[in-house]
Every structure is written in structure tokens, then in C-alpha cells.
N, CA, C and O atoms as a Maestro MAE file, in Angstrom:
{
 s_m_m2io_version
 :::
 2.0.0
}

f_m_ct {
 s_m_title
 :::
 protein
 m_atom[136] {
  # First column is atom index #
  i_m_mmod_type
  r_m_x_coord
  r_m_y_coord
  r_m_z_coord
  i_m_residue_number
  s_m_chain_name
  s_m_pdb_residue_name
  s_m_pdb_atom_name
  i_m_atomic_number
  :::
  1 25 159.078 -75.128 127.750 1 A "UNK " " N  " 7
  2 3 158.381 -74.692 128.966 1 A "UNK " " CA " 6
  3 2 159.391 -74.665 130.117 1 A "UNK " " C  " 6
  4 15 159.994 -75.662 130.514 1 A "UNK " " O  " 8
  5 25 159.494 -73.664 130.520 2 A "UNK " " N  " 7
  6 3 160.921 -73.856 131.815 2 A "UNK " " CA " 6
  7 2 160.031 -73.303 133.317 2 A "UNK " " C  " 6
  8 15 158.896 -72.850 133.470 2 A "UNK " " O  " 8
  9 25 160.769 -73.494 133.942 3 A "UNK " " N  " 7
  10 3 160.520 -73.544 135.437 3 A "UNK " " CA " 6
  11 2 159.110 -72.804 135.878 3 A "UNK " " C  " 6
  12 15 158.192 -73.304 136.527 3 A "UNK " " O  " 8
  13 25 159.190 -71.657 135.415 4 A "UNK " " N  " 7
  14 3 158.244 -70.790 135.920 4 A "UNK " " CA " 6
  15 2 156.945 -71.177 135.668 4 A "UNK " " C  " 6
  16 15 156.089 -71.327 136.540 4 A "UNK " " O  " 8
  17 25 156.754 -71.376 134.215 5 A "UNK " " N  " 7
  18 3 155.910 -71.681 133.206 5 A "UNK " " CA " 6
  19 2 154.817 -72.829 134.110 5 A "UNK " " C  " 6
  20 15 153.638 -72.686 134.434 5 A "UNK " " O  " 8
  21 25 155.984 -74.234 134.385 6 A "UNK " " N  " 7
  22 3 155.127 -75.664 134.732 6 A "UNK " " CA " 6
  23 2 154.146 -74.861 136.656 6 A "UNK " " C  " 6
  24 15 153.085 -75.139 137.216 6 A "UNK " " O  " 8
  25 25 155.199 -73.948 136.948 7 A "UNK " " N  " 7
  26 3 154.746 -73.656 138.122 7 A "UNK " " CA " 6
  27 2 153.621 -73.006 138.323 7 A "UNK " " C  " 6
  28 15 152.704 -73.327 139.079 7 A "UNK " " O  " 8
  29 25 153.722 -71.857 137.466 8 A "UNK " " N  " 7
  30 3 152.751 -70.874 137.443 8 A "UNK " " CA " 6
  31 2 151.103 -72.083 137.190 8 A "UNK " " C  " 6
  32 15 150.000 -72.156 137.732 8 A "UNK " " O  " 8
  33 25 151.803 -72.812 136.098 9 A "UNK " " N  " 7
  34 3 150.093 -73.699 136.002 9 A "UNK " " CA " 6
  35 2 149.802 -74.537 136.901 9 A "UNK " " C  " 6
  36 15 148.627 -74.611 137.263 9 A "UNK " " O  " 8
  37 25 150.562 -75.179 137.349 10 A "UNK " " N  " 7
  38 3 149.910 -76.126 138.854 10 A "UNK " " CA " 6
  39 2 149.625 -75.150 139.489 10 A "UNK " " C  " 6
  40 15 148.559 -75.407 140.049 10 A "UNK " " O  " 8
  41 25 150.033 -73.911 139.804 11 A "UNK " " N  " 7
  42 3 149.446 -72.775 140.951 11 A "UNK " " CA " 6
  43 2 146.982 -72.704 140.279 11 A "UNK " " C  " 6
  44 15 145.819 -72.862 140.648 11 A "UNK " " O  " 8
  45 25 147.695 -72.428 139.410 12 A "UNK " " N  " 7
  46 3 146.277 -72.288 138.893 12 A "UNK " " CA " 6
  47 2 145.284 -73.257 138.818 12 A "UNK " " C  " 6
  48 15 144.071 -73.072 138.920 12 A "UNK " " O  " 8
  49 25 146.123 -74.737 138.558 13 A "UNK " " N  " 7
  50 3 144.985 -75.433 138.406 13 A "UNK " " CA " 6
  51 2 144.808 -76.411 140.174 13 A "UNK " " C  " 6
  52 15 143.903 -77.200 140.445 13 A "UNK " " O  " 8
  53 25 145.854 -76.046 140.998 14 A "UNK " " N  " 7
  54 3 145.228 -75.901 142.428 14 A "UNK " " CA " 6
  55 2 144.717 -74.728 143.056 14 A "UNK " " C  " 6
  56 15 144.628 -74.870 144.276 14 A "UNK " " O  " 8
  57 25 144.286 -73.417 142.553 15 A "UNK " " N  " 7
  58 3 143.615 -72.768 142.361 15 A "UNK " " CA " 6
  59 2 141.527 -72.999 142.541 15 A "UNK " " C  " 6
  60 15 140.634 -72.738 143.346 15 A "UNK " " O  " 8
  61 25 141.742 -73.753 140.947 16 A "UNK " " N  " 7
  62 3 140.440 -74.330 140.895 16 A "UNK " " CA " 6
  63 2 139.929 -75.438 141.297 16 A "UNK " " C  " 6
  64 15 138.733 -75.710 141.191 16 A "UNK " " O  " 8
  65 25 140.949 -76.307 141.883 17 A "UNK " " N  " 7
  66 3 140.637 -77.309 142.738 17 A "UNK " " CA " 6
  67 2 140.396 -77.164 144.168 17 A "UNK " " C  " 6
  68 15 139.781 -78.014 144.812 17 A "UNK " " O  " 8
  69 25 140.978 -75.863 144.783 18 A "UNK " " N  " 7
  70 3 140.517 -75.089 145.899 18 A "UNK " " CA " 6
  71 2 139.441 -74.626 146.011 18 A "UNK " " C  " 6
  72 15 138.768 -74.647 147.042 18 A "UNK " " O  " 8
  73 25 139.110 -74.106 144.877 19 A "UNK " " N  " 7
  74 3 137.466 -73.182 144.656 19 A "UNK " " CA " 6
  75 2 136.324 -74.038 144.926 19 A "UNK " " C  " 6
  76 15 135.409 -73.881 145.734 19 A "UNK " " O  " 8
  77 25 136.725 -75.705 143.452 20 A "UNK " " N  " 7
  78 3 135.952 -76.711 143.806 20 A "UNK " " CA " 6
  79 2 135.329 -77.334 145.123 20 A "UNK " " C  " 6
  80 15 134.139 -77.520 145.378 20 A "UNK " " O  " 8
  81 25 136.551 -77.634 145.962 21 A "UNK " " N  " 7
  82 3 136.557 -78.334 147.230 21 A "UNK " " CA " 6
  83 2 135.800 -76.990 147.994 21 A "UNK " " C  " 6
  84 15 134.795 -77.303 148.631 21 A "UNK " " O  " 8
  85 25 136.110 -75.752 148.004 22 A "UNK " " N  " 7
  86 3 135.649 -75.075 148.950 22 A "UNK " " CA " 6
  87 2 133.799 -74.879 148.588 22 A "UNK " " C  " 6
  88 15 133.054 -75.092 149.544 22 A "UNK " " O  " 8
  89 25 133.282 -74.564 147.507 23 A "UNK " " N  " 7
  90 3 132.014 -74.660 147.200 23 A "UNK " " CA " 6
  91 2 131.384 -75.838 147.315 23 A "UNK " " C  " 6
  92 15 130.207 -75.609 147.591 23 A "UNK " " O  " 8
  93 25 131.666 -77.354 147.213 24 A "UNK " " N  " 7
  94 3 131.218 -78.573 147.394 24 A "UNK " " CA " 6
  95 2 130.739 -78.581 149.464 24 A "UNK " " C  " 6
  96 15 129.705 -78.727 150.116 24 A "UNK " " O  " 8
  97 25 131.965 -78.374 149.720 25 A "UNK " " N  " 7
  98 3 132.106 -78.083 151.562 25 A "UNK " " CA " 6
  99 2 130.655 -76.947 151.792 25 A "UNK " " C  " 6
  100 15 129.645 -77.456 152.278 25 A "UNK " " O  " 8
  101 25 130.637 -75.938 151.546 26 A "UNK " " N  " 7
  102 3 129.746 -74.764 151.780 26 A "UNK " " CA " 6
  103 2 128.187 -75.410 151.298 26 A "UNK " " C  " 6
  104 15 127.127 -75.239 151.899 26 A "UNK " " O  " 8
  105 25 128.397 -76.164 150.080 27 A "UNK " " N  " 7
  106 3 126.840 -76.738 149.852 27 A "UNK " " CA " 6
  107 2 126.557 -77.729 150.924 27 A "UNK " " C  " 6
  108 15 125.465 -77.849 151.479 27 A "UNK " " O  " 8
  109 25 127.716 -78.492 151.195 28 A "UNK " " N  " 7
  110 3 126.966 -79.786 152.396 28 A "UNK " " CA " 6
  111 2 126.645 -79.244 153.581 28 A "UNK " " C  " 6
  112 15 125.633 -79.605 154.182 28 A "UNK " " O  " 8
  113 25 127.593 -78.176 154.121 29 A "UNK " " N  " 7
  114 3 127.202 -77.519 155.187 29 A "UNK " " CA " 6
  115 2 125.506 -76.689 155.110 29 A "UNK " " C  " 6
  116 15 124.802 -76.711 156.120 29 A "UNK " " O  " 8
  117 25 125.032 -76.029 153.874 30 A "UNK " " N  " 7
  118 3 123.739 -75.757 153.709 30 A "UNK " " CA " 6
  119 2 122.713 -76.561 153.997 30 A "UNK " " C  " 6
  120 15 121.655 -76.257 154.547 30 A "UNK " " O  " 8
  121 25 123.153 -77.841 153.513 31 A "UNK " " N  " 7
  122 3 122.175 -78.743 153.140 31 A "UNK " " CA " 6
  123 2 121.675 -79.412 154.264 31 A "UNK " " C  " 6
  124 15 120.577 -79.919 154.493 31 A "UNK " " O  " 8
  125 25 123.187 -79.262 155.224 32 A "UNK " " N  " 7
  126 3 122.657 -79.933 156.684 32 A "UNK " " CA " 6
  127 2 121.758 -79.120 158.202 32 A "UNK " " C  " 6
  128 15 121.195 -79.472 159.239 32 A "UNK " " O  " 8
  129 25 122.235 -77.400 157.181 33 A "UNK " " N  " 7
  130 3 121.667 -76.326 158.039 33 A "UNK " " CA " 6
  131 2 120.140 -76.593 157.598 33 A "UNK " " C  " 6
  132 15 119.224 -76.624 158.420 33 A "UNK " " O  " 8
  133 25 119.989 -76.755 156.416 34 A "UNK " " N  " 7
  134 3 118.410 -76.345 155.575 34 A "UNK " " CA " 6
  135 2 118.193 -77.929 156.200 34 A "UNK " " C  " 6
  136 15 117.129 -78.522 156.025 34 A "UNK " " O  " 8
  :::
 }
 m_bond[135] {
  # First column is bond index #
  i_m_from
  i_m_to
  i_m_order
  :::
  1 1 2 1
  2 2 3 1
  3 3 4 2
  4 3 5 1
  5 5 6 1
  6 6 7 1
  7 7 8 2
  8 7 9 1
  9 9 10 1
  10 10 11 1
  11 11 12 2
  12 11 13 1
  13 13 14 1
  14 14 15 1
  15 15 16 2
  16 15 17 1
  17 17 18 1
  18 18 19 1
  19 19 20 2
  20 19 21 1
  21 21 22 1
  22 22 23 1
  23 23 24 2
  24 23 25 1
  25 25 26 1
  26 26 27 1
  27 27 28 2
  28 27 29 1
  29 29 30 1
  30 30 31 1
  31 31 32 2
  32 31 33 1
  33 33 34 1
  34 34 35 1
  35 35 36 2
  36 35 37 1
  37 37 38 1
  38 38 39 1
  39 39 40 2
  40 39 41 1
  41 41 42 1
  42 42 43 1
  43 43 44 2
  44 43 45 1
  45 45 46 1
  46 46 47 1
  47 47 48 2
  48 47 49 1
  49 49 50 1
  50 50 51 1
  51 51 52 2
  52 51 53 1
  53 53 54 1
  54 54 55 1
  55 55 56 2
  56 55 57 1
  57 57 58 1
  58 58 59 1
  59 59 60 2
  60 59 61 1
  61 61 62 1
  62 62 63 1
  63 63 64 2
  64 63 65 1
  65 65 66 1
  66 66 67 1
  67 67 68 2
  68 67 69 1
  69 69 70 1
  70 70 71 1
  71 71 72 2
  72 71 73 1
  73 73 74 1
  74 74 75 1
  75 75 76 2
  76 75 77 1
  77 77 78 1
  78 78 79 1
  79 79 80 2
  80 79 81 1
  81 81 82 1
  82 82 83 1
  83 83 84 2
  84 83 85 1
  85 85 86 1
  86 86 87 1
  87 87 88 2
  88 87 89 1
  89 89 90 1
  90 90 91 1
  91 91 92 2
  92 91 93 1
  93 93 94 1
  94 94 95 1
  95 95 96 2
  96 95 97 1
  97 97 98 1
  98 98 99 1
  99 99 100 2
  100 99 101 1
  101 101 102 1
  102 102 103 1
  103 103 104 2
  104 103 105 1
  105 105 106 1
  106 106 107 1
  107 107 108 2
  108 107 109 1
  109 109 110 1
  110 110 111 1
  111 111 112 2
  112 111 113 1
  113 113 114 1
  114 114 115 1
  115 115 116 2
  116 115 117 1
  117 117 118 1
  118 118 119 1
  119 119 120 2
  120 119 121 1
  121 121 122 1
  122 122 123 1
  123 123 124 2
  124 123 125 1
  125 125 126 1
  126 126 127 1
  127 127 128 2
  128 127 129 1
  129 129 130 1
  130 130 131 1
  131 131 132 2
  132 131 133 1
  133 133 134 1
  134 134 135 1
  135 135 136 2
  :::
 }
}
């Protein structure tokens, strides 16, 4: 696995840890509008 490889996957799997955090944020904000 060389350079690119280890990079390219931490890109992705902070990717879906972005998505996570950003949909968790958007539900509490609902929850406090509703």
C-alpha cells in the first residue's frame, strides 16, 4: 500500500465521518425547531 493508497482512504473515511457529524447536527437542530 504506498502513499496515495493510505491517503486516498482516510480522505474517505473522513468523508463519512463528515456526513455523520453533519446529519446528527441537522437532526438536533430539527428537534429543537419542532
Amino acid at each position: 500500500m504506498n502513499y496515495f493508497e493510505i491517503y486516498r482512504y482516510g480522505s474517505i473515511k473522513y468523508e463519512i465521518i463528515s456526513i455523520i457529524y453533519i446529519i446528527s447536527l441537522v437532526s438536533f437542530i430539527i428537534n429543537i425547531i419542532l
